[in-house]
N, C-alpha and C positions, 0 to 999 in steps of 0.2 A: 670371495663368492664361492659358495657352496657346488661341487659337483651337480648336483640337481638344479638348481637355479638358472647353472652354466644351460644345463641339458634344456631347460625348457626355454630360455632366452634363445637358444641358437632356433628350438625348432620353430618359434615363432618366426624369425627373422626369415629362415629358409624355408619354411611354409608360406608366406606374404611373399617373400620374393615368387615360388612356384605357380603362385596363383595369379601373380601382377603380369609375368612372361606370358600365362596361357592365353590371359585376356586380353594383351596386347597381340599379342602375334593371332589371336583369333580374328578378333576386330580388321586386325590387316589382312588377315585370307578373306572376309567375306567384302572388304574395300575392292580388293584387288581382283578377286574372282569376279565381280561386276563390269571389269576392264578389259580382266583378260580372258582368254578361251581357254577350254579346256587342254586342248596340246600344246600348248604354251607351259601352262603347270606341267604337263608330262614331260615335253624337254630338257623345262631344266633339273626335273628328276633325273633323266639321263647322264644330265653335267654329274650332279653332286654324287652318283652313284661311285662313279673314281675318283671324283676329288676327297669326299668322305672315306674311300680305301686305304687313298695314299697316305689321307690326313693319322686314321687310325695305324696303319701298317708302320709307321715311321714316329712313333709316338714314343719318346723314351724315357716318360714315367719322372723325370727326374725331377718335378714338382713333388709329387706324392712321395720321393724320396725326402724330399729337402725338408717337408712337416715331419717328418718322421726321425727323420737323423735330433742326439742332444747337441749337434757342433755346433757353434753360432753362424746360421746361413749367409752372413752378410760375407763370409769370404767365399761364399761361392756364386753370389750374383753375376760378375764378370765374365767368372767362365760361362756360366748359364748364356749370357745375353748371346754371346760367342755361340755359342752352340744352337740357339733358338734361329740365330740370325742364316746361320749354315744351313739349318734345314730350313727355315722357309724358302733362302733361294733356290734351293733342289728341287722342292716340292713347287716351283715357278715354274724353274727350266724344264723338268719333266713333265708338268701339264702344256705348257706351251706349246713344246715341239710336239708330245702326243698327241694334239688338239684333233689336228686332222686325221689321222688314224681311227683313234674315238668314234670322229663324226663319221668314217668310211664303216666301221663295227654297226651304228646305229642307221646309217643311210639318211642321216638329216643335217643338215649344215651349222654341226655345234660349234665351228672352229671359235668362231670372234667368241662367244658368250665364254667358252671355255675357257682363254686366254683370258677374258676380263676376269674371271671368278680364280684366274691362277695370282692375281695381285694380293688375293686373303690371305693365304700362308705367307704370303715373302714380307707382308703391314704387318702379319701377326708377330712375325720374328723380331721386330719393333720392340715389342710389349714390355713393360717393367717387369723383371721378374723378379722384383720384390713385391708384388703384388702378391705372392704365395703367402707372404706372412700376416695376411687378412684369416686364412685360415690356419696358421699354425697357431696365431697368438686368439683362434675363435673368437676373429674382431667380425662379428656376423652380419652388424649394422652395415659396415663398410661391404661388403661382397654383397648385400643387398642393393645397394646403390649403384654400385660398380657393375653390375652384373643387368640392374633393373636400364639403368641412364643407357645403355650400351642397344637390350633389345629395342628401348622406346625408341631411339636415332635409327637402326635398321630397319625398326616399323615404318616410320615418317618417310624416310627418302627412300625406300621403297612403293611406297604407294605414291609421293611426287613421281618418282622416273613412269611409273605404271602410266600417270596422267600424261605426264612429258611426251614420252616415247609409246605407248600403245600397243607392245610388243615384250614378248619375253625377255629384251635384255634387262629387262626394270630389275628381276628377279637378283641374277649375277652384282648386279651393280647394287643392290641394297645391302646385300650380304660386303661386298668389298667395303661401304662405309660403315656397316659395324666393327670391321674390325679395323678400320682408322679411328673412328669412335672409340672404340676400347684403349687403342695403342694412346693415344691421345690423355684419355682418363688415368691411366696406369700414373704418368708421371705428373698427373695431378694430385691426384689421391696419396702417394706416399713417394718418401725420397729416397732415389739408390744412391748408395754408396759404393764406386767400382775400387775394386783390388787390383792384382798382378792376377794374368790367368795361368791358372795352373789344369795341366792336361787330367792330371792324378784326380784332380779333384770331378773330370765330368766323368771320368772312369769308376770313380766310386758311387759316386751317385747313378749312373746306369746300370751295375751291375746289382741294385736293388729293385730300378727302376723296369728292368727288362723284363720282368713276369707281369707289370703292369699294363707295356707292352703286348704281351701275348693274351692275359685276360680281354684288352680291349678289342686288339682286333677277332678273337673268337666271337664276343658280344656280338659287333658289328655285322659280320656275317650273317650271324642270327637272328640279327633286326633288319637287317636288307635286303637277305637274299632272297625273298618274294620281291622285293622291289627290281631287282635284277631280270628276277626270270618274265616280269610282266612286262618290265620294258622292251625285253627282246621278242617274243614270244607275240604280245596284241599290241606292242608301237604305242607312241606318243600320247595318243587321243585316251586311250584307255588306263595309261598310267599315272594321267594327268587326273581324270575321276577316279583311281585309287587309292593313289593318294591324300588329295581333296579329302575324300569319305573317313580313309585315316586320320588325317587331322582330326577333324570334326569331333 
């Protein structure tokens, strides 16, 4: 297949997927928003403000290494898994025990909800990571699915716990079953092959990986830090219609 044919088969694929995400996850804000209050939305802006720091700041690119490297990646799945598994428990134990701090910084009772939304990184370390070679071998079809099945189940059992529960923790708790969702699908959708782990091998791949690191978390900054300074600054109620209006 021709370079071009590639090009516009993928953009289809990842244009359909951008559009199926926005209309799901819309569809669930205006579900959801009918359920819950406004500071409920701004709350759990407050959780994801550090949990999305931590997630970004600790990111070490080695996906985006591993489509890029010519080596054949299946001898570095293992170590990867290894490595994925390490930081999500970090990125656990450190929301965990910060929970209450967090909630003392914001002056609102985020412990429990933070602790639940600390279970996303440690599922996520779960994940197949040979799920990357959906995008190395621009299998687009596949990361459409993967990607679409994952938001639809975050949709869904986030707007159940909404009805369930009546309260912001529906929010935390949607997000933790997309990413059992996800972990789940990974080792549906394609089969790992583990190796011997070799240390050399995540060292190589981060040391490409770490500018990806640093591009992300600068992004990040610059897409949140109005989120930051509203939270702290007009509290809960106001960053919860910030938000919202963002979305939108």
């Amino acid at each position: 297949m021709s370079l071009v044919k590639v090009s516009l088969k993928g953009a289809f694929w990842l244009g359909l997927l951008q559009f199926s995400i926005k209309l799901f996850s819309f569809i669930k804000l205006i579900i959801v928003a009918r359920i819950l209050n406004p500071i409920d939305f701004g709350l759990f802006g407050m959780i994801i403000i550090p949990y999305g720091l931590l997630e970004v700041a600790t990111e070490p690119g080695i996906n985006q290494a591993l489509i890029q490297t010519r080596k054949n990646p299946r001898k570095y799945f293992s170590s990867i898994q290894i490595t994925f598994l390490f930081r999500g428990l970090f990125l656990f134990l450190i929301l965990y025990f910060f929970a209450p701090i967090i909630s003392k910084f914001y002056n609102n009772n985020l412990t429990q909800a933070i602790r639940i939304i600390a279970l996303a990184p440690l599922t996520r370390g779960f994940i197949n990571p040979a799920i990357v070679l959906f995008k190395k071998n621009m299998q687009f079809k596949k990361i459409f699915f993967f990607r679409l099945l994952t938001s639809i189940s975050e949709s869904l059992f986030t707007i159940y716990f909404a009805l369930k529960f009546q309260s912001m923790i529906a929010l935390p708790l949607g997000v933790v079953v997309g990413t059992i969702s996800a972990t789940i699908l990974s080792y549906l959708m394609v089969k790992i092959e583990f190796t011997a782990i070799k240390f050399k091998n995540i060292i190589e791949l981060y040391k490409y990986g770490k500018w990806v690191t640093i591009g992300t978390l600068l992004s990040y900054i610059n897409d949140q830090g109005d989120d930051f300074v509203v939270s702290k600054v007009l509290g809960a109620r106001l960053l919860g219609y910030y938000q919202t209006a963002y979305k939108i």
